[in-house]
C-alpha positions as CSV (number, residue, x, y, z in Angstrom):
1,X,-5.1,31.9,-11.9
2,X,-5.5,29.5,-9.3
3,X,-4.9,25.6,-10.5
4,X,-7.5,23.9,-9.4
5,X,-5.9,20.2,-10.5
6,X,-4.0,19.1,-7.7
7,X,-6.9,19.8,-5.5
8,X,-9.1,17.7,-7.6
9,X,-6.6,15.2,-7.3
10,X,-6.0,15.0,-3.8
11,X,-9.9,14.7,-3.5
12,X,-9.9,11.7,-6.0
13,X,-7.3,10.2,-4.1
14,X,-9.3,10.6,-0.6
15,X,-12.4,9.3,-2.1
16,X,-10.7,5.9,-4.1
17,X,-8.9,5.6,-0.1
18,X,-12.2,5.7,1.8
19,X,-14.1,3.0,-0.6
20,X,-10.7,1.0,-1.0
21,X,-10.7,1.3,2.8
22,X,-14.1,0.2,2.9
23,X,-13.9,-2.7,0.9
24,X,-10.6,-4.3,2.5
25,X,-12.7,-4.2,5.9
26,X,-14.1,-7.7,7.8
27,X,-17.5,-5.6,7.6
28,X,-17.2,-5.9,3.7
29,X,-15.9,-9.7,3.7
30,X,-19.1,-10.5,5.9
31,X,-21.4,-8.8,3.4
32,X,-20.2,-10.0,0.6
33,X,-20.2,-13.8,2.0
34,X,-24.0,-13.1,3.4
35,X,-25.1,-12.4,-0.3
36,X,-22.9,-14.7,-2.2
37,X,-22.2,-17.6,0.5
38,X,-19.2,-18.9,1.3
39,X,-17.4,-19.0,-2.6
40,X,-16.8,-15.5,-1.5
41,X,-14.3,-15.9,0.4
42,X,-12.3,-17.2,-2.7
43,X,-12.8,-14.7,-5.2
44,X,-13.1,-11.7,-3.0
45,X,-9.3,-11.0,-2.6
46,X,-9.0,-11.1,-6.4
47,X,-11.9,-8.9,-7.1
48,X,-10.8,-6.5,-4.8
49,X,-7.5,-6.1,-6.2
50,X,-8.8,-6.1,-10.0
51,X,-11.6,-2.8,-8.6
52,X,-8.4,-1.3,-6.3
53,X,-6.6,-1.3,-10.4
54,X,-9.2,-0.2,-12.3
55,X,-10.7,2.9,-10.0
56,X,-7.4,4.0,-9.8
57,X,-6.6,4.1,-13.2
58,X,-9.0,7.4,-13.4
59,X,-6.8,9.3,-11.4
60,X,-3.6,8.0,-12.8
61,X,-5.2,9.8,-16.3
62,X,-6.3,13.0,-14.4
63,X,-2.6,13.5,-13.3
64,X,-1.2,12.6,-16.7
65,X,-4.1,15.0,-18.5
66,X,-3.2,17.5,-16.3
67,X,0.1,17.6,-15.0
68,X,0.2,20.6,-13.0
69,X,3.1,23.1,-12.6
70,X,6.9,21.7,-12.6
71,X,8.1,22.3,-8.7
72,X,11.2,20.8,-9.9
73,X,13.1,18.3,-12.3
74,X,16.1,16.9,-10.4
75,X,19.3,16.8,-13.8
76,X,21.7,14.2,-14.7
77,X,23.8,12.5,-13.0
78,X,22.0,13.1,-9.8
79,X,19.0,11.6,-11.5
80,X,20.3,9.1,-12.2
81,X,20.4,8.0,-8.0
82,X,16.9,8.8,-7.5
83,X,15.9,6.3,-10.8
84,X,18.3,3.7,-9.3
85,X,16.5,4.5,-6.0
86,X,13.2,3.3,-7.5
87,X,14.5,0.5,-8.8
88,X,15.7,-1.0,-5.3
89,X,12.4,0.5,-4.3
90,X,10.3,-1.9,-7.2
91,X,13.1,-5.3,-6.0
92,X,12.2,-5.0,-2.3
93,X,8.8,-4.9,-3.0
94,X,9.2,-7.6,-5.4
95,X,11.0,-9.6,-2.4
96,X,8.6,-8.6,0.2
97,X,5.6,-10.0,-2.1
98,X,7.4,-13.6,-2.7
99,X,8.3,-13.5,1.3
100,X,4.3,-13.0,2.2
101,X,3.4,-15.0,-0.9
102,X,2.9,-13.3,-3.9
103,X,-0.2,-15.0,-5.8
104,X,-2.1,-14.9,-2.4
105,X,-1.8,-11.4,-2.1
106,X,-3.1,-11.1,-5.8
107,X,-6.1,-13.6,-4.9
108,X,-4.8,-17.0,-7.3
109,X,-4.4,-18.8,-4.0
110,X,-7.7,-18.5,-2.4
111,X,-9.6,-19.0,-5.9
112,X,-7.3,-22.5,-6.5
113,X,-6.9,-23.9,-3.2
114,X,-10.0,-25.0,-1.3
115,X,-10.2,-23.4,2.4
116,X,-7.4,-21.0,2.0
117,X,-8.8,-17.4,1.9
118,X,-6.1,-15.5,3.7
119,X,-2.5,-15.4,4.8
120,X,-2.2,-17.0,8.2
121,X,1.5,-16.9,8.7
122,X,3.1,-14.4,10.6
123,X,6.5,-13.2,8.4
124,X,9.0,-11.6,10.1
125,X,12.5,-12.6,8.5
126,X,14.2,-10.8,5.6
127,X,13.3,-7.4,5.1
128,X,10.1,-7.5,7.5
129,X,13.2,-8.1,10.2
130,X,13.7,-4.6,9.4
131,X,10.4,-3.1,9.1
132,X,6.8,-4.3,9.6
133,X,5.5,-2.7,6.1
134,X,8.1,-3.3,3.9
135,X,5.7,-3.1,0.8
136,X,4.0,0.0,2.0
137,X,8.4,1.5,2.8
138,X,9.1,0.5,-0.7
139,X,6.1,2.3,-2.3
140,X,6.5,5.3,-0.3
141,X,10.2,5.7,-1.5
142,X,9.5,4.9,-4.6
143,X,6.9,7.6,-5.2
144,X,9.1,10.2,-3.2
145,X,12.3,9.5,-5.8
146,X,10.6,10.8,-9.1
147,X,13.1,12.7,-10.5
148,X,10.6,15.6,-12.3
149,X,7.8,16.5,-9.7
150,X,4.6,18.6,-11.0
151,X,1.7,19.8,-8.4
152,X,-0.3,17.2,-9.8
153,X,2.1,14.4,-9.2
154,X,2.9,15.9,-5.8
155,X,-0.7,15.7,-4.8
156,X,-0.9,12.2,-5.8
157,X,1.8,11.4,-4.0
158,X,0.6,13.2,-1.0
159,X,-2.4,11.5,-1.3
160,X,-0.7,8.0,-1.5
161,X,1.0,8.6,1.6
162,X,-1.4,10.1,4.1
163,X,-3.7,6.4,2.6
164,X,-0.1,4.2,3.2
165,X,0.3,5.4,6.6
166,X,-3.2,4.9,7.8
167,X,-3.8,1.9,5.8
168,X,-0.4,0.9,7.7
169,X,-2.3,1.4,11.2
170,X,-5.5,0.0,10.0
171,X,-3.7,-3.6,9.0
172,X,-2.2,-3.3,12.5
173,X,-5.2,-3.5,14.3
174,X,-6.3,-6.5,12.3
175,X,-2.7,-8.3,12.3
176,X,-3.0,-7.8,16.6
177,X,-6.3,-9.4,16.3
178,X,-4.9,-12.3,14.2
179,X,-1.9,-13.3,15.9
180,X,-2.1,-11.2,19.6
181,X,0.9,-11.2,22.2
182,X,3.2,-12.6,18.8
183,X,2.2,-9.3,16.9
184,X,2.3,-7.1,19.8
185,X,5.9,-8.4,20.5
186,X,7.1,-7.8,17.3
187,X,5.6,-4.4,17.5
188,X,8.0,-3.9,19.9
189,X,11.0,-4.7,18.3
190,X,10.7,-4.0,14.8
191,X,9.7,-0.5,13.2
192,X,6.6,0.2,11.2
193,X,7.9,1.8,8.1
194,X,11.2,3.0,8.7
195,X,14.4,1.2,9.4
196,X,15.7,2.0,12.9
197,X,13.2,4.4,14.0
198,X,11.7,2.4,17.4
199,X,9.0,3.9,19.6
200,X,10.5,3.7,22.9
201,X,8.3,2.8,26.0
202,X,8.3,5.8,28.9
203,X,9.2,4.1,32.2
């Protein structure tokens, strides 16, 4: 009998990327500043992280409802890595938050301090010296560390990633159109999501 889950899954997840995708766009921002003036700028960031939670909350209860078949379940001690794993996974991304500013990526900032509706500094010290996503590195190894994978979790994760990588590229073109040659040189010298990895020019 064929599980139709994962599939359903993987089709949640492509449909919460394209509308999360939509709503992070400057197309969105404009909209939503046409209809509700300028005060949007403050409160959008916030409202779009409390709709990004809640819409994915759905799926997070379709996985857990059904699970799926067990692909594998990784024993003690070796476990026991792939939990500490996570861990360093959940600090980096804890560290790469206070480096960017933590309560403006949530949205407090911009709803508490008149004018400021974005990030407008450029990081690249600490652990965006060693890649330019270091939240988006630290999700993707934490999701790929579970310890006990199921179908259903594996098409979540699959789904997570393929949205990562592309949302990854998508915040490029917008970080280039922020900061130009600064970005692009950075580009140059600093891998996208993992550590070492450097796409080398042809001559």
């Amino acid at each position: 009998m064929i599980d139709f889950a994962p599939w359903i899954i993987l089709l949640a997840m492509g449909v919460w990327g394209f509308v999360h995708s939509l709503l992070v766009s400057l197309g969105a921002k404009a909209r939503a500043r046409k209809w509700f003036g300028p005060s949007a700028d403050r409160w959008y960031r916030l409202a779009y992280n409390f709709i990004s939670i809640v819409t994915f909350l759905p799926i997070l209860g379709l996985v857990a409802e059904y699970p799926g078949e067990r692909l594998y379940a990784i024993q003690a001690p070796w476990s026991y890595l792939t939990l500490a794993g996570q861990l360093l996974a959940l600090l980096a991304l804890l560290v790469g938050l206070l480096q960017t500013g933590i309560w403006s990526f949530l949205g407090f900032e911009q709803m508490l301090v008149v004018g400021k509706t974005s990030n407008s500094v450029m990081v690249t010290k600490g652990l965006y010296r060693w890649v330019r996503h270091p939240l988006y590195t630290a999700g993707l190894v934490f999701i790929w560390l579970t310890p006990i994978m199921t179908s259903g979790l594996l098409a979540l994760n699959i789904g997570l990633t393929i949205y990562l990588v592309l949302g990854a590229y998508y915040e490029e073109r917008k970080l280039v159109r922020e900061f130009g040659e600064a970005y692009t040189s950075y580009q140059q010298k600093t891998p996208m999501l993992i550590p070492g990895l450097i796409r080398r020019k042809s001559s």
